[in-house]
C-alpha positions as CSV (number, residue, x, y, z in Angstrom):
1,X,-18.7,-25.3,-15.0
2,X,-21.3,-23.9,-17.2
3,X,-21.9,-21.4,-17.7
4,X,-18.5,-20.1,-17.2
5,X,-17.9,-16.9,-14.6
6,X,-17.0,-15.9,-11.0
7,X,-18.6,-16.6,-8.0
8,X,-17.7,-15.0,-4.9
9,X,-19.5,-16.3,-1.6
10,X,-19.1,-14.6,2.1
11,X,-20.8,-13.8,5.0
12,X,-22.5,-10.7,6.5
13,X,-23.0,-10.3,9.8
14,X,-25.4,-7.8,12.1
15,X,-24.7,-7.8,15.5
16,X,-25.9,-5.8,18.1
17,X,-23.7,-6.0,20.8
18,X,-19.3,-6.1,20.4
19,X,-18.9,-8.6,22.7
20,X,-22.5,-10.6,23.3
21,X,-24.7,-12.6,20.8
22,X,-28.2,-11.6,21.0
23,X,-31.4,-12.5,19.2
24,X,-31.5,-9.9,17.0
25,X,-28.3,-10.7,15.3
26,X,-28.5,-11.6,12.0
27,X,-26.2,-13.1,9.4
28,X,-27.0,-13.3,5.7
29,X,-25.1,-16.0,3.4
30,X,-24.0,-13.5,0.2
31,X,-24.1,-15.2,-3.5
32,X,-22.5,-13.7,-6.5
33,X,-22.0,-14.9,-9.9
34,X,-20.8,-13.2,-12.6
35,X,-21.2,-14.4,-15.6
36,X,-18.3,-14.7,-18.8
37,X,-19.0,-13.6,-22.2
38,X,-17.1,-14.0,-25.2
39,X,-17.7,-11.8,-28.0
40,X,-15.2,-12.1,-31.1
41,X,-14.5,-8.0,-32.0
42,X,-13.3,-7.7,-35.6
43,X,-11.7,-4.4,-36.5
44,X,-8.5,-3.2,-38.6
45,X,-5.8,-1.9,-36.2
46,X,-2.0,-0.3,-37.2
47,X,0.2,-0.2,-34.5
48,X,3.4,1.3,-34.7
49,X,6.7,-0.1,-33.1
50,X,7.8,2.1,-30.0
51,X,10.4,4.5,-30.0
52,X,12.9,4.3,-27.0
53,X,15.8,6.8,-25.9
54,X,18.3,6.0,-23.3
55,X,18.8,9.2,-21.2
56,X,21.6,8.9,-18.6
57,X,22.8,11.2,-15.7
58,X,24.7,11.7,-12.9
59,X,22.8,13.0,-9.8
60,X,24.4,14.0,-6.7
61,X,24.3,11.3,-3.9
62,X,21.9,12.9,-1.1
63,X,23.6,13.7,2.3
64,X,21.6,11.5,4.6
65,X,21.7,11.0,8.4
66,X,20.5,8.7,11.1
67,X,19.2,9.9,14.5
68,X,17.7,7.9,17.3
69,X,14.9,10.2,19.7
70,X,13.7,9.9,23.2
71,X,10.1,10.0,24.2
72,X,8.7,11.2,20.8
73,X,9.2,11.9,17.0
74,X,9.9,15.6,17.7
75,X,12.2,14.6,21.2
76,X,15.4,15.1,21.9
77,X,18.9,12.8,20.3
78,X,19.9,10.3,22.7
79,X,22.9,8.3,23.2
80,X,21.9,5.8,24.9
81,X,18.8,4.1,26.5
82,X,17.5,1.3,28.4
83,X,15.6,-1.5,27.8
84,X,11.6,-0.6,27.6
85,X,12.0,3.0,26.9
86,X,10.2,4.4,24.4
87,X,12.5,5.5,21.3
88,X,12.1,6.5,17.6
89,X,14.1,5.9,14.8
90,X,14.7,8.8,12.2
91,X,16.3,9.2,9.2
92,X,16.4,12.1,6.9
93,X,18.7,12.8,3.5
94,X,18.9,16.4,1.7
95,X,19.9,16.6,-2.0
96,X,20.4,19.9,-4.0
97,X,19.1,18.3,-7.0
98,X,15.1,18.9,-7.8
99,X,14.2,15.9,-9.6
100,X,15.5,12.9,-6.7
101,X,12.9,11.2,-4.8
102,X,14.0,11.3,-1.5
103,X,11.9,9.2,1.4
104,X,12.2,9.5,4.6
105,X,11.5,7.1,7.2
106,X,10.7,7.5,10.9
């Protein structure tokens, strides 16, 4: 296709009403095109090769636990629970070391 680019097509549409069509609703058909250039950039460059280190230690495994809750994220541990009743899942983990990412889920 030329000229070479990126077009992009969608719809936009104004309605009045959530759940009716009325005759002031409008919809516009949205055309976009942008267009490719190539330019050829000359300039001198030095790029030096990257330095790597390999850096190793041992972090303390975080002490994590897993906790199911009746009714709500801030209710009480249950044991058990019947079908349809609302429950939440929760688990936590605590580390003594200051640089582990720790995520917790709920």
């Amino acid at each position: 296709i030329e000229p070479r680019g990126l077009t992009v097509n969608f719809t936009v549409i104004i309605s009045f009403h959530e759940q009716f069509l009325t005759t002031a609703d409008q919809a516009y058909s949205i055309c976009c095109f942008y267009m490719e250039t190539e330019k050829v950039i000359n300039a001198e460059l030095e790029v030096s090769m990257l330095t790597t280190a390999v850096q190793t230690k041992n972090v303390p495994m975080p002490e994590c636990r897993y906790e199911v809750l009746g009714g709500s994220p801030g209710g009480d541990i249950i044991l058990q629970a019947r079908v349809g009743d609302p429950v939440y899942h929760k688990w936590s983990c605590h580390t003594s070391s200051s640089k582990t990412l720790l995520v917790e889920y709920h």
